[in-house]
MDAnalysis code that builds the backbone (N, CA, C; Angstrom):
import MDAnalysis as mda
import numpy as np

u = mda.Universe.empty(267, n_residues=89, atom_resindex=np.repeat(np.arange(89), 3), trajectory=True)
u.add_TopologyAttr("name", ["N", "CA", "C"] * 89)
u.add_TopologyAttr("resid", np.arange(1, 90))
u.add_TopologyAttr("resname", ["UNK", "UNK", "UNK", "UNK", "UNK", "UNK", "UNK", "UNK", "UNK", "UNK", "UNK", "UNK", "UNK", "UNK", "UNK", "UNK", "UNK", "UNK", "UNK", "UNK", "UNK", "UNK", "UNK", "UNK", "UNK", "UNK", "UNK", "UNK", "UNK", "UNK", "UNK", "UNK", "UNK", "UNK", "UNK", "UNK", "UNK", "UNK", "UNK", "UNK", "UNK", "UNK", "UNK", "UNK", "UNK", "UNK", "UNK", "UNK", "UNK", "UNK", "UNK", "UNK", "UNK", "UNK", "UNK", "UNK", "UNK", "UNK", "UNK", "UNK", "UNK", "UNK", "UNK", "UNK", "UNK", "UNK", "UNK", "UNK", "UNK", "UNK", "UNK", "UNK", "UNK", "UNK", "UNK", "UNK", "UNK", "UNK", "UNK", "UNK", "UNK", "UNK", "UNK", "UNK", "UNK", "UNK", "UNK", "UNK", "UNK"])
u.atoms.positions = np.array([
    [80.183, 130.556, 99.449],
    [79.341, 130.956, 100.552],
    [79.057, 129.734, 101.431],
    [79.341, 129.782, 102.753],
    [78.667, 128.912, 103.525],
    [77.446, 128.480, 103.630],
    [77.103, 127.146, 103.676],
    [75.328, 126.749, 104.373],
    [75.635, 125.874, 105.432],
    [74.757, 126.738, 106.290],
    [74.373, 125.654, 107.223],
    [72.857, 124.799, 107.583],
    [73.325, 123.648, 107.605],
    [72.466, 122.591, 107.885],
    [72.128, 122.245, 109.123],
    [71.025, 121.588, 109.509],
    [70.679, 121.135, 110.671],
    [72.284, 120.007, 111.423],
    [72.347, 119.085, 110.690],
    [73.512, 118.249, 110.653],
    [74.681, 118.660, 110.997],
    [75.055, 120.216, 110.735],
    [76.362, 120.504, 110.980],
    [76.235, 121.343, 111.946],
    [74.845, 121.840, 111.993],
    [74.930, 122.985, 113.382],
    [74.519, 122.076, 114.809],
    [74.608, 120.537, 114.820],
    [74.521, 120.201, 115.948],
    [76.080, 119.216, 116.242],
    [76.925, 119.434, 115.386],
    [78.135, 119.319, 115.893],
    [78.700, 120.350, 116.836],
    [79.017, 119.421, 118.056],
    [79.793, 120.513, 119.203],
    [81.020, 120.717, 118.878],
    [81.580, 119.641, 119.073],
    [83.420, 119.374, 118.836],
    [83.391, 118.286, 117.982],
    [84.439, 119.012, 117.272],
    [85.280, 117.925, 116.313],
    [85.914, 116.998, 116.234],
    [85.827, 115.699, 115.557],
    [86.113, 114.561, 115.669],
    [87.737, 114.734, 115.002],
    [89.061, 115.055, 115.085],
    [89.830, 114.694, 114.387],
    [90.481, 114.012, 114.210],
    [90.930, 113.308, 113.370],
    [91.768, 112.022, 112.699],
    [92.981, 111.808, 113.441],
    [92.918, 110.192, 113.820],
    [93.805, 110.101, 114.566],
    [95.175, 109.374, 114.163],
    [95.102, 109.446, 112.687],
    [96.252, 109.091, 112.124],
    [96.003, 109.951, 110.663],
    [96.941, 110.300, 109.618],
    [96.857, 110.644, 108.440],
    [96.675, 109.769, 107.411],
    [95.639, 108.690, 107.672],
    [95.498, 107.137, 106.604],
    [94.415, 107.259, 106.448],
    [93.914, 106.811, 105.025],
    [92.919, 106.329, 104.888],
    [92.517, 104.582, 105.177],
    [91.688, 104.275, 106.565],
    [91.775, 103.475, 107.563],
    [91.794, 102.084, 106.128],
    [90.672, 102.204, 105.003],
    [90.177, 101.217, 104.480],
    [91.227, 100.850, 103.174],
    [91.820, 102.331, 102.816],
    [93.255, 101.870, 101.873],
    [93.959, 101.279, 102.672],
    [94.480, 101.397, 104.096],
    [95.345, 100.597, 104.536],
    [95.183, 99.215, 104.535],
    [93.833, 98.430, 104.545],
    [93.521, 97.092, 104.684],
    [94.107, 96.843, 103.349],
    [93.726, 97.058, 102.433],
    [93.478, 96.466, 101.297],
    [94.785, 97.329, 99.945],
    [95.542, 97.652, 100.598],
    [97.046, 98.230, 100.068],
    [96.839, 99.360, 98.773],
    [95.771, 100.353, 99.039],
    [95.170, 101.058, 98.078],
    [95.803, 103.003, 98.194],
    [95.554, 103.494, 97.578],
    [96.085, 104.478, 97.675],
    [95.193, 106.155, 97.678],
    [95.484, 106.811, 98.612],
    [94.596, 108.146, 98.585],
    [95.063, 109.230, 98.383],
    [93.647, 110.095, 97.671],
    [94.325, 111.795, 97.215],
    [94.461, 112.648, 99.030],
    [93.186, 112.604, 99.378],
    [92.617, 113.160, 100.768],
    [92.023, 112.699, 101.604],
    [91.990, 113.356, 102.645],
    [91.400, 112.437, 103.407],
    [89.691, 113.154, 104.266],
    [89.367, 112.465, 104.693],
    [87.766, 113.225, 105.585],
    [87.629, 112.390, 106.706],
    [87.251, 113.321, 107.646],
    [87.266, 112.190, 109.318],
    [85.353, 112.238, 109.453],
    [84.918, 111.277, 109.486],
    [83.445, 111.155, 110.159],
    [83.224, 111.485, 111.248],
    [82.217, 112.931, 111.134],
    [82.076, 113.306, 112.571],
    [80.744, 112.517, 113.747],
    [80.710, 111.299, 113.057],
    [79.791, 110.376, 113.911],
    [80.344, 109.652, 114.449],
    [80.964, 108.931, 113.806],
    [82.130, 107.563, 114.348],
    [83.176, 108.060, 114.678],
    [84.065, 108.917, 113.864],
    [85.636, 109.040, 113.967],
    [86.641, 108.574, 112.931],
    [85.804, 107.762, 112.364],
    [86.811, 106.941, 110.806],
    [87.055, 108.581, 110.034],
    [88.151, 108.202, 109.758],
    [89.077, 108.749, 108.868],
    [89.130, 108.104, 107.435],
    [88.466, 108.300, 106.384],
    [88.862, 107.728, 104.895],
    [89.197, 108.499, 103.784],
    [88.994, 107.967, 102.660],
    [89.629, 108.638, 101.520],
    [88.192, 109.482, 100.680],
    [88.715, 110.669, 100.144],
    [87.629, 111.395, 99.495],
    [87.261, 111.151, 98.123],
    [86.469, 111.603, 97.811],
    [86.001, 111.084, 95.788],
    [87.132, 111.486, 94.692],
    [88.013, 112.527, 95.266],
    [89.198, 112.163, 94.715],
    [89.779, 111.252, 94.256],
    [89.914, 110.255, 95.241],
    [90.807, 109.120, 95.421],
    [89.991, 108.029, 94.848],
    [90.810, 107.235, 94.301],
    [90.104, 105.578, 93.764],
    [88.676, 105.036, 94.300],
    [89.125, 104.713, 95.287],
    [88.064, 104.049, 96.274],
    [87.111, 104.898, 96.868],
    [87.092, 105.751, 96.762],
    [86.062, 106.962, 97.545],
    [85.528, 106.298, 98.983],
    [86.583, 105.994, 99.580],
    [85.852, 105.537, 101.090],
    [84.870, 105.895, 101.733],
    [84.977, 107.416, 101.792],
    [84.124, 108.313, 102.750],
    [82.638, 107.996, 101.992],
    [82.429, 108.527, 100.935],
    [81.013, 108.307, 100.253],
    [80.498, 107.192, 100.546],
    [80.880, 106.171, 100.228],
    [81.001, 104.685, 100.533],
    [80.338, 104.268, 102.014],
    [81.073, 104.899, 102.950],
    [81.030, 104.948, 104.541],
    [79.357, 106.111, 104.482],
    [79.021, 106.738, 103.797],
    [78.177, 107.777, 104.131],
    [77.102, 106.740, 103.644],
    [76.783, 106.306, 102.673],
    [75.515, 105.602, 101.438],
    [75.462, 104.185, 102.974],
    [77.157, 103.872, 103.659],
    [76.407, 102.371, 104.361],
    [75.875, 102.715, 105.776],
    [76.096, 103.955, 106.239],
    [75.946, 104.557, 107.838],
    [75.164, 105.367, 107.720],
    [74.857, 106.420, 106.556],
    [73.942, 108.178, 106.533],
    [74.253, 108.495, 108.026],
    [76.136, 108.484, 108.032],
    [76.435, 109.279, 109.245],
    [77.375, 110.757, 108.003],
    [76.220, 111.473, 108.490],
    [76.292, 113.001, 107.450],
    [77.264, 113.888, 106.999],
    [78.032, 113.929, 107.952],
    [79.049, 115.356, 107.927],
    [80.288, 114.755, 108.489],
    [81.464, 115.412, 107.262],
    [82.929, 114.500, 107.786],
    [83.328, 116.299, 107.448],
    [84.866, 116.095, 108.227],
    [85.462, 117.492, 108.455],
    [86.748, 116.624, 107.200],
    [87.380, 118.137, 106.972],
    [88.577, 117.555, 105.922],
    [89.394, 117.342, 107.118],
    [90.316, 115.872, 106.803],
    [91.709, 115.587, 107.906],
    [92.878, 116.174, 107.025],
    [92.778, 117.013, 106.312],
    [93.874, 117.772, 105.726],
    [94.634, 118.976, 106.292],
    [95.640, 118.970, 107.025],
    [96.039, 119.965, 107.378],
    [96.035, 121.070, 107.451],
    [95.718, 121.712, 106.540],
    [95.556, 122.987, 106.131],
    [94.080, 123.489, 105.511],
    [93.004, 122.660, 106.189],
    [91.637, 122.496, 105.758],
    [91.034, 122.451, 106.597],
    [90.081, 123.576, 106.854],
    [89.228, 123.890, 107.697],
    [87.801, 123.852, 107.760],
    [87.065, 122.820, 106.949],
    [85.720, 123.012, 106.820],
    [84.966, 121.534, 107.111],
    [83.878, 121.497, 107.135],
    [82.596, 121.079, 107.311],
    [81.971, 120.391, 105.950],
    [81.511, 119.429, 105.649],
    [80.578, 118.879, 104.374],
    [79.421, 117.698, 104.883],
    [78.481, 118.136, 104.682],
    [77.405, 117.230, 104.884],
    [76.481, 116.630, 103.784],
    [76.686, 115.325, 103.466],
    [76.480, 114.797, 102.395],
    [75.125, 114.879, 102.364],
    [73.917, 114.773, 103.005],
    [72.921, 114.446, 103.137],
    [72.192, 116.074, 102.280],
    [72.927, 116.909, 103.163],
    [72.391, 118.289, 102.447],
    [73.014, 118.994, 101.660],
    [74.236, 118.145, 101.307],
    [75.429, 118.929, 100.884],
    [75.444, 120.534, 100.674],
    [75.700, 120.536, 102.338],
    [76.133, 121.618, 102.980],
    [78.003, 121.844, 103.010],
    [78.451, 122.940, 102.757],
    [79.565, 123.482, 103.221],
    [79.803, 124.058, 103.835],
    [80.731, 124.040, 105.309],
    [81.211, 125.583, 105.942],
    [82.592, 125.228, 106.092],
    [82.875, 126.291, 106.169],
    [84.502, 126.968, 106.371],
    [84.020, 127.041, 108.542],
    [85.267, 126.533, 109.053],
    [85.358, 127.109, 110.163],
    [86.403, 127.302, 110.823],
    [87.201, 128.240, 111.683],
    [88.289, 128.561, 112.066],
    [89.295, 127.538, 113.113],
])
């Protein structure tokens, strides 16, 4: 079931990833499951999947809230703060 949060219902447009990398594995020659684009900044990193959990990482040093999946075939919304989910088309 979807929730929505304050955080995700004041996203207009979507930030999407402007490459398929996780920006911070690339520095440092590391490797990712998935990826999540920050819909505050625009960084693109790696999800808790992956080794390094970039994105979490990026959320605990910014509390910039809600990253969209940069996965192709993934259509949703997550906001860490309320950990909120939506699906959107």
């Amino acid at each position: 079931m979807d929730q929505t949060c304050q955080h995700i219902t004041e996203i207009t447009d979507l930030k999407l990833p402007k490459e398929l990398v996780c920006e911070e594995c690339v520095k440092t020659g590391g490797r990712w499951m998935h990826l999540r684009t920050c819909q505050t900044c625009g960084i693109t990193l790696c999800c808790d999947s992956s080794p390094a959990t970039h994105m979490t990482k990026h959320f605990h040093a910014t509390a910039h809230p809600v990253v969209i999946s940069a996965e192709p075939d993934e259509k949703w919304l997550w906001c860490y703060q309320d950990e909120a989910f939506v699906e959107y088309e």
